[in-house]
C-alpha positions as MATLAB code, in Angstrom:
seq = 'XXXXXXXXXXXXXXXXXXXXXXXXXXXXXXXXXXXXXXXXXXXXXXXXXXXXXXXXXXXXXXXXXXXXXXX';
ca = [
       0.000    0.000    0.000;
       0.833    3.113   -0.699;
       0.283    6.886    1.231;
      -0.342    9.781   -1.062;
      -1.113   13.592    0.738;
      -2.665   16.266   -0.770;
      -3.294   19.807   -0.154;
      -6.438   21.108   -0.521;
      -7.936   24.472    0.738;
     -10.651   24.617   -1.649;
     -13.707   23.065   -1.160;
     -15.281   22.128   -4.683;
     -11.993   20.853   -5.381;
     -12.128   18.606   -2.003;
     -15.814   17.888   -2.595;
     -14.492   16.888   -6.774;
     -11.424   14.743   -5.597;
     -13.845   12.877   -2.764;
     -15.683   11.860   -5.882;
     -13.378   10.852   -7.942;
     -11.625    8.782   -5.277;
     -14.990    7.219   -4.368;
     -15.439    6.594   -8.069;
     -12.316    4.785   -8.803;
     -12.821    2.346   -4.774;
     -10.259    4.184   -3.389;
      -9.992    4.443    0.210;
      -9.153    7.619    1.454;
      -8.748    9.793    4.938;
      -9.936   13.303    5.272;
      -7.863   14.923    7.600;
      -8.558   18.856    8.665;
      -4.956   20.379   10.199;
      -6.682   23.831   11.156;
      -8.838   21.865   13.975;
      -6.321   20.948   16.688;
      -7.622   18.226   18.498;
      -7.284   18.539   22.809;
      -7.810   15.462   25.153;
     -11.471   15.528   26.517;
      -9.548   15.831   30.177;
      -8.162   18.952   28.691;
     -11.025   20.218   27.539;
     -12.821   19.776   30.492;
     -10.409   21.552   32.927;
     -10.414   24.488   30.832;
     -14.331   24.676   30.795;
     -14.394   24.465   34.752;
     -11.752   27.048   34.894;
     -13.550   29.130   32.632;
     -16.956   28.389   35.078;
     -15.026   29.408   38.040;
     -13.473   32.941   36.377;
     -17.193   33.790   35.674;
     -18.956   32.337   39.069;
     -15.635   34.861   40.828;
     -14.113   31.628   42.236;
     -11.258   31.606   40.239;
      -7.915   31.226   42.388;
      -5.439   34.292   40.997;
      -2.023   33.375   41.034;
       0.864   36.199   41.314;
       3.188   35.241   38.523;
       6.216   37.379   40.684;
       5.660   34.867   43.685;
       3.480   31.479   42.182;
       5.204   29.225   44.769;
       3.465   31.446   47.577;
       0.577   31.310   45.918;
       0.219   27.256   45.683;
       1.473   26.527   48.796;
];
């Protein structure tokens, strides 16, 4: 087997190639670079942090001194 990639940024093109490939039985992946993909841990912590900030519970941390901050 072999890997081919191509760059596409339009979409009728995309849409055009997806057809041809389908046309001809071969298998391809669709892959979108501009979406970065995050763990759903990740994800999560940055939606309660984001909850906290706007419910005012949001620990600040003094970047001069984090160490008294944390401890």
């Amino acid at each position: 087997m072999s890997t081919v990639t191509i760059k596409v940024n339009d979409n009728a093109l995309m849409a055009a190639l997806i057809k041809v490939f389908e046309s001809l039985n071969i298998s391809f992946v669709v892959r979108n670079d501009k979406k970065v993909k995050y763990s759903k841990e990740f994800l999560k912590r940055i939606e309660n942090a984001d909850k906290e900030y706007k419910n005012g519970t949001l620990t600040p941390l003094n970047p001069d001194n984090i160490w008294e901050a944390i401890s």
